[in-house]
C-alpha positions in Angstrom: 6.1 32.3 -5.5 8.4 30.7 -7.9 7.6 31.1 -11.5 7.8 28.4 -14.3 8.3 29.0 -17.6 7.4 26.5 -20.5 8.6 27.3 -23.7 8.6 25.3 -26.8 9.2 26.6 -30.6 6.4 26.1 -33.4 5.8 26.4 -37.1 4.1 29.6 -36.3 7.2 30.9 -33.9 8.4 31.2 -30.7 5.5 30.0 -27.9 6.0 30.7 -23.7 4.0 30.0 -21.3 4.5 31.1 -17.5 2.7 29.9 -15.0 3.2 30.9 -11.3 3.7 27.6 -9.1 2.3 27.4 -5.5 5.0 27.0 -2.8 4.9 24.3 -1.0 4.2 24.1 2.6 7.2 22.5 4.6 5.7 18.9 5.6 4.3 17.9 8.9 7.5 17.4 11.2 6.3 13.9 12.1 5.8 12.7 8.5 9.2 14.3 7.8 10.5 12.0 10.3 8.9 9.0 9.2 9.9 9.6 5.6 13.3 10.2 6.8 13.1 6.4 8.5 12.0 4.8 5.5 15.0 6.6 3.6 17.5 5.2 6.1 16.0 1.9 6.2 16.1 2.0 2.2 19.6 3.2 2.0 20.7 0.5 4.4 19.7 -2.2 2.2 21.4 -0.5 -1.1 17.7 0.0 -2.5 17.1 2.4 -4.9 13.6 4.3 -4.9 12.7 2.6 -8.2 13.5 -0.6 -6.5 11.8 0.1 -3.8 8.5 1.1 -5.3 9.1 -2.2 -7.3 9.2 -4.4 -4.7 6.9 -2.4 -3.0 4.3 -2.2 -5.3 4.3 0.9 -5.3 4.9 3.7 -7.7 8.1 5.5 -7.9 6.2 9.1 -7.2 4.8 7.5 -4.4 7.4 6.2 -2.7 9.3 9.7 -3.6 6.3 11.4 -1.6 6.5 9.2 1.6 10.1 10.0 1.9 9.8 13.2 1.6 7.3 13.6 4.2 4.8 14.9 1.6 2.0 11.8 2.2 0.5 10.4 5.3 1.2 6.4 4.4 -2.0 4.3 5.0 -1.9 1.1 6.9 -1.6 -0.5 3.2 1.2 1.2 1.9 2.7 1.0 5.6 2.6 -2.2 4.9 3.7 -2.7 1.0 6.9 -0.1 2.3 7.5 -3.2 5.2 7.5 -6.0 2.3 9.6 -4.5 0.1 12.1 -3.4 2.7 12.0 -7.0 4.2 10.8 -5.9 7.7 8.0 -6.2 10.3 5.7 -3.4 9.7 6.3 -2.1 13.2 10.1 -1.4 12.7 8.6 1.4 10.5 7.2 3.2 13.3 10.1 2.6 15.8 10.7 5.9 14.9 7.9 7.3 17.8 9.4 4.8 19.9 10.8 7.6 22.1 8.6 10.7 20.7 6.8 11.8 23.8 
């Protein structure tokens, strides 16, 4: 497991913290895919994820998470992604188009 360390000084001296950090699992290969579709549809407009999430509604963390397959989107944020992309919520699953 990957360890993180925290250390900060104080008036009374030197103070660390480690704490071990939980691996994460590798994300479900159809999120994966879906994040990665939202990423390529983002990209091909020029968006960044901070405008994205802006025009979104979103948060920036959140939109971070879709693409990065770590969240199953709900039909809302499905469609908040679609408005601020400037597409019809289907084009974002057009990905399962051919997934058998």
């Amino acid at each position: 497991m990957p360890i993180m360390h925290n250390c900060s000084w104080q008036s009374n001296g030197h103070r660390c913290q480690v704490k071990v950090v939980p691996h994460l699992d590798p994300p479900d290969p159809q999120l994966h895919a879906f994040g990665m579709h939202v990423r390529r549809l983002r990209e091909a407009r020029g968006l960044t994820l901070e405008e994205l999430a802006s025009r979104s509604g979103m948060s920036f963390r959140g939109v971070v998470y879709v693409e990065h397959g770590r969240r199953n989107p709900s039909l809302t944020t499905l469609i908040k992604l679609a408005r601020g992309l400037h597409i019809e919520p289907s084009t974002l699953l057009t990905i399962f188009d051919n997934d058998g």
